[in-house]
C-alpha positions as CSV (number, residue, x, y, z in Angstrom):
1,X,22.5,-11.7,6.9
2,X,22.1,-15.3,4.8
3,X,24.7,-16.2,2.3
4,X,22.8,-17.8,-0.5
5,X,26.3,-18.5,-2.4
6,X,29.7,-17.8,-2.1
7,X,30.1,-13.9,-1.8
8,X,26.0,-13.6,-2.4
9,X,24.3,-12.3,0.7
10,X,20.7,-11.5,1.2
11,X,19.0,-10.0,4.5
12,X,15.3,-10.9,5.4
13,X,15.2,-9.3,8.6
14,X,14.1,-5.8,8.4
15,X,10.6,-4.3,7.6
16,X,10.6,-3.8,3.9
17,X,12.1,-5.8,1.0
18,X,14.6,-8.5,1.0
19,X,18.2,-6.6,0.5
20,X,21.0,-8.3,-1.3
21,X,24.6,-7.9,-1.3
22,X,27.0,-9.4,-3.7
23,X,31.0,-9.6,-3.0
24,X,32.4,-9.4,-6.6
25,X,36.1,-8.9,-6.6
26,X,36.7,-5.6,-5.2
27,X,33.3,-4.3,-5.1
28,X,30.0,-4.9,-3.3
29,X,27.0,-4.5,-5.3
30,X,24.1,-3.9,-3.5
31,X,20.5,-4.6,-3.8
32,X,18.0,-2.0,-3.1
33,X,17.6,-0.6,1.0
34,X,16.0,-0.5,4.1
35,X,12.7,1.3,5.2
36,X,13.8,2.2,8.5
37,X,17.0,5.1,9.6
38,X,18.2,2.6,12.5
39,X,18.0,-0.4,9.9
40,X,19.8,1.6,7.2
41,X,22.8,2.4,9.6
42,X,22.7,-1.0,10.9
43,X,22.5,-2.2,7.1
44,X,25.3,0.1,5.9
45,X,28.1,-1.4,8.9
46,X,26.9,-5.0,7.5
47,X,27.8,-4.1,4.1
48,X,31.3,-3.0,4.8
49,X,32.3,-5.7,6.6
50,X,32.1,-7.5,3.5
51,X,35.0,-5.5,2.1
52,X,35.3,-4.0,-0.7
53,X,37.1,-1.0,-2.2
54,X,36.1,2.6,-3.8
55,X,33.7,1.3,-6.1
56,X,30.1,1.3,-4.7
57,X,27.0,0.6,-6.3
58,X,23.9,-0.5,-5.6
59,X,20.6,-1.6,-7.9
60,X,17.4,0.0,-7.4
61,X,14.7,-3.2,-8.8
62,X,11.6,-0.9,-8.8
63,X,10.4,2.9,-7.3
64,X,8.5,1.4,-4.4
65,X,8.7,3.4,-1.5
66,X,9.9,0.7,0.9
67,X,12.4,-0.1,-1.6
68,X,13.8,3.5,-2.8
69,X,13.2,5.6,0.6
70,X,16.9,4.7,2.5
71,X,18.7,4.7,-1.0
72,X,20.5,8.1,-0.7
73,X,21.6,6.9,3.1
74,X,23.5,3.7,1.5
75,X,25.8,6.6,-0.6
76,X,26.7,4.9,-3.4
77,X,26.0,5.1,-7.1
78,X,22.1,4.3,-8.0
79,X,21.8,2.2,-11.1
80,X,18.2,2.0,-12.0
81,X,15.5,1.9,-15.4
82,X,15.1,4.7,-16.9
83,X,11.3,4.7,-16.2
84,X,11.9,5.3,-12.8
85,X,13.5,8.8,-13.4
86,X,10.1,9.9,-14.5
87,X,8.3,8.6,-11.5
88,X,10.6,9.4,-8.6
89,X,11.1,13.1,-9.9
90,X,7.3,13.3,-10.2
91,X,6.5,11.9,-6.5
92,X,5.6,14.4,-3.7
93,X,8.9,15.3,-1.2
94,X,6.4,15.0,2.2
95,X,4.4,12.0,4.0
96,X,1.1,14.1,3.3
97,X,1.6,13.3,-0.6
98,X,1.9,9.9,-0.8
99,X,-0.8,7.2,-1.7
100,X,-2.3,6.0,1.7
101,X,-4.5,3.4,2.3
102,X,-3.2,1.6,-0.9
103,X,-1.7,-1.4,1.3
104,X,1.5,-0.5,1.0
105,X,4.1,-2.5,3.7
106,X,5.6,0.5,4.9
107,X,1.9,2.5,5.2
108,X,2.3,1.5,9.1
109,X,5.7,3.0,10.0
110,X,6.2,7.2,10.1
111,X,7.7,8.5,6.9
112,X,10.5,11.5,7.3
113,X,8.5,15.3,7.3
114,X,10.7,16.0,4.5
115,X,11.8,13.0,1.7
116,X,14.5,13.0,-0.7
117,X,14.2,11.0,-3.2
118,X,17.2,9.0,-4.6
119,X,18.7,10.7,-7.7
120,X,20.1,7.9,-10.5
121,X,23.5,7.9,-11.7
122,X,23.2,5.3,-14.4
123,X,20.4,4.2,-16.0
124,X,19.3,1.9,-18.5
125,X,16.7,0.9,-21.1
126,X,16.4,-2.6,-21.8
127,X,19.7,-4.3,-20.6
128,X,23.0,-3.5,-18.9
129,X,26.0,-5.1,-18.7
130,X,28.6,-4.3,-15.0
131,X,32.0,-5.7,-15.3
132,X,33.4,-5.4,-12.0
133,X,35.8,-8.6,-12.7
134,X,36.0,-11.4,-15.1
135,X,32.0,-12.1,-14.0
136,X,29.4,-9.7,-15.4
137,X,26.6,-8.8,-13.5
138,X,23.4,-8.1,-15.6
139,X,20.6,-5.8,-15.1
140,X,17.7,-6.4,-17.1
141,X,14.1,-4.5,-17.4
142,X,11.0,-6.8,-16.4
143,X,7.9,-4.8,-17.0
144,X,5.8,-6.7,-15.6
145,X,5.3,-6.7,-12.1
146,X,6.2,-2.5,-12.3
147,X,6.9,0.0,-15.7
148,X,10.1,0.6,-13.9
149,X,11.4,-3.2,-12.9
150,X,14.8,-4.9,-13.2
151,X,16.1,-7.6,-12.4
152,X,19.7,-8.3,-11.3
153,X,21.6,-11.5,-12.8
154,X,25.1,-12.7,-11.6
155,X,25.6,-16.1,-13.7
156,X,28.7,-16.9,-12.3
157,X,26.5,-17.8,-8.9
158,X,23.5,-18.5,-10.4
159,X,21.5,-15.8,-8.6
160,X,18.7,-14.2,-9.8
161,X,17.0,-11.1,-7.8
162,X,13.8,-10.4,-9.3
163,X,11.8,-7.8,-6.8
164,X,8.4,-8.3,-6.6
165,X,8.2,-10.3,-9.4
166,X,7.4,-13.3,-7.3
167,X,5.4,-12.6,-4.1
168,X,3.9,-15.8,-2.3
169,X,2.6,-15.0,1.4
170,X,0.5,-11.9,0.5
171,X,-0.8,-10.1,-2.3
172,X,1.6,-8.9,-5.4
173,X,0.9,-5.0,-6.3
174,X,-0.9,-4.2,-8.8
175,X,-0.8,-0.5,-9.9
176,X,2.4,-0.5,-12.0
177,X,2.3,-4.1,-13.7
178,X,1.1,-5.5,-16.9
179,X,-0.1,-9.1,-16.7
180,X,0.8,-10.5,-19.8
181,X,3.8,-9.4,-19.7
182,X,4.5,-10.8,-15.9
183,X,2.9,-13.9,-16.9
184,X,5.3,-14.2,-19.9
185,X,8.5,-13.0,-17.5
186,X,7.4,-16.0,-14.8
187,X,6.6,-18.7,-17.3
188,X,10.4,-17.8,-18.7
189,X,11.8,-18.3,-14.8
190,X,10.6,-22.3,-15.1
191,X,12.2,-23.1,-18.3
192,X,15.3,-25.3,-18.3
193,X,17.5,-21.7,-18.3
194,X,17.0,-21.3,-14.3
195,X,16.9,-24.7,-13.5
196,X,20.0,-24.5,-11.3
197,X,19.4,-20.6,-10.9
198,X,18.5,-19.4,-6.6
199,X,15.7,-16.9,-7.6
200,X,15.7,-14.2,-5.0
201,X,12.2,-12.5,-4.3
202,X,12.1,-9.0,-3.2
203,X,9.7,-10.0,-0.3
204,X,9.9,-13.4,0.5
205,X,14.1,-14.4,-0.2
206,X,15.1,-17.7,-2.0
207,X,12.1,-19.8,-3.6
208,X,11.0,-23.0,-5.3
209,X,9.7,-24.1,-8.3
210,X,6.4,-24.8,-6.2
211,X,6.1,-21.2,-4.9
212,X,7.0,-19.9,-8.2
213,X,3.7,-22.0,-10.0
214,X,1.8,-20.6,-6.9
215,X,2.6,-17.1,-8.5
216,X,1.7,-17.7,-12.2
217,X,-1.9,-19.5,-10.8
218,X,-2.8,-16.5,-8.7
219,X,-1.9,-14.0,-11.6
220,X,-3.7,-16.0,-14.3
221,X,-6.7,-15.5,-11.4
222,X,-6.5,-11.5,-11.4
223,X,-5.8,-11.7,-15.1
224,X,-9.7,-13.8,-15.5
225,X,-11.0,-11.2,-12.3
226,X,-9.5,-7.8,-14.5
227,X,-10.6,-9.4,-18.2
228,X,-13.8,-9.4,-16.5
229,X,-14.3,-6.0,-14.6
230,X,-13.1,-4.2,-18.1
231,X,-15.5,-6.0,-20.6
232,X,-17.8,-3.0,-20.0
233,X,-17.9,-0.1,-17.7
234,X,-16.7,-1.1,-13.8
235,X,-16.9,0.7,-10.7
236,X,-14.5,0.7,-7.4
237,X,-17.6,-1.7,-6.2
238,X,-17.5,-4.1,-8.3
239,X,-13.7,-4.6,-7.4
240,X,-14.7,-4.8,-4.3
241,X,-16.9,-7.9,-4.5
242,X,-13.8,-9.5,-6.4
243,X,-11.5,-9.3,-3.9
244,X,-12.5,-11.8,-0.6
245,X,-12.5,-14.9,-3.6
246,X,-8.8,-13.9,-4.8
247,X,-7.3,-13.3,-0.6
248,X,-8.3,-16.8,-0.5
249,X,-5.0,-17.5,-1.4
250,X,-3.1,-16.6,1.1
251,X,-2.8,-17.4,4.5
252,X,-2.7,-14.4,7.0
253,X,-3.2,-13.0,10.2
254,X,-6.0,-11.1,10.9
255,X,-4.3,-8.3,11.8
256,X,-3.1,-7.2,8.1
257,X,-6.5,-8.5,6.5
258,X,-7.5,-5.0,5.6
259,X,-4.2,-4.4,4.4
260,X,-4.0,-6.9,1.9
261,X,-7.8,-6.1,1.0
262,X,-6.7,-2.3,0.5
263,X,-4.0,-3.5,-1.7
264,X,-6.0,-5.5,-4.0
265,X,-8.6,-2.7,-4.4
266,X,-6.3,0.1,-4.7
267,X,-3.8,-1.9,-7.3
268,X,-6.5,-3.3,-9.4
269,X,-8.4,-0.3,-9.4
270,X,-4.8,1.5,-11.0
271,X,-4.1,-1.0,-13.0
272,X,-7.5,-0.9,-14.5
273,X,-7.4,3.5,-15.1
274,X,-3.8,2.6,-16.5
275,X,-4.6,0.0,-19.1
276,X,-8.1,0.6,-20.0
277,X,-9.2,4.6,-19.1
278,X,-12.3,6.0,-19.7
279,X,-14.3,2.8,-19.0
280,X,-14.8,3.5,-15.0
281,X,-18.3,4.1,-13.8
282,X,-18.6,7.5,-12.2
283,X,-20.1,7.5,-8.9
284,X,-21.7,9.5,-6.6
285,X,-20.3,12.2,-5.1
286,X,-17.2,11.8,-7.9
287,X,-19.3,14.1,-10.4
């Protein structure tokens, strides 16, 4: 566990997303949870060493399944956007249901036989205040990186956690975002506002300006790659050949090389039945 700030923590080390927990008088707010039982136990006992007294809530930044699956273990209240309501009670409650394949980070660990989703106590629409002391803590929906995102601010700090609104060392997901959007939400993270704000990404912890320019120029790339493919009628193919050109930047093992490609393919493909449907080719075998 990393304190970013005084009474901010964040923890990088588990499989997953980066979790946050912030110390705010007599409650600690957490930050989404771990993929893994043994790191949600371990993550729990972490947590209440930092204190803290009957209140206990934690912020759910987006349904990802690497992000939502240990929620109900943490036992506290769920805040998330409403959006989500609608997508976690329509996901399947077994391993066998859920999208494979779509390189996913948690695709290579064993998923419970039987999954319970995390039910939401409080939910939003477009902006919610917590006043857990003098401080507020706000949560705020970001559309663009998912239909269901948030973001958690705590200006007293100047912490930000955005999810996976910023992703550097491998490829962003696709299936849920909206590009324009995102691009508008990123360019509004270099203005003067955040200039003495720690931005905390949901996959890679605290980053810079630098990293966060990195972002924009590799969305305003899938942006040119998507404007493309829907100009007419595209196939899975055609996607496909797309791809290798935008994995160029990042630097990876080899080992995860066809799970980054899966995740491009299978995220631009839903983004593209999402935003413009009916303009697919059909193929073979799909009549």
């Amino acid at each position: 566990m990393q304190e970013i700030a005084e009474g901010i923590y964040i923890e990088r080390n588990y499989p997953g997303v980066v979790l946050g927990a912030l110390r705010i008088g007599s409650t600690v707010v957490m930050v989404d949870a771990p993929l893994r039982a043994q790191d949600q136990q371990s993550w729990r006992i972490d947590v209440a060493n930092l204190g803290g007294g009957a209140d206990k809530l934690l912020v759910m930044l987006d349904t990802h399944i690497d992000r939502t699956l240990g929620i109900r273990a943490m036992e506290r209240r769920v805040v998330g956007h409403q959006r989500a309501l609608e997508i976690l009670n329509n996901r399947p409650t077994t391993a066998r249901g859920q999208d494979f394949d779509a390189g996913a980070d948690w695709e290579p660990y064993e998923l419970p036989a039987n999954i319970r989703w995390p039910v939401l106590d409080l939910t939003y629409s477009d902006k919610m205040t917590v006043y857990l002391d003098d401080d507020p803590v706000e949560i705020s929906h970001q559309p663009g990186a998912h239909v269901a995102g948030s973001w958690l601010r705590y200006d007293s700090k100047k912490v930000l956690f955005v999810g996976d609104s910023v992703i550097i060392h491998h490829p962003p997901f696709f299936a849920w975002s909206d590009l324009d959007r995102w691009l508008s939400e990123l360019d509004w993270l270099t203005t003067a506002f955040y200039e003495d704000y720690q931005i905390v990404s949901g996959r890679e912890g605290v980053i810079n300006p630098a990293e966060l320019n990195r972002m924009i120029s590799f969305l305003e790339k899938v942006k040119a790659v998507v404007a493309e493919l829907a100009s007419g009628t595209w196939s899975v193919e055609a996607i496909v050949d797309q791809v290798p050109s935008l994995l160029k930047a990042f630097e990876y093992q080899p080992g995860v090389a066809e799970m980054y490609h899966n995740r491009l393919v299978w995220g631009i493909e839903q983004y593209l039945n999402r935003h413009y449907p009916g303009r697919k080719t059909v193929e073979k075998g799909e009549e």
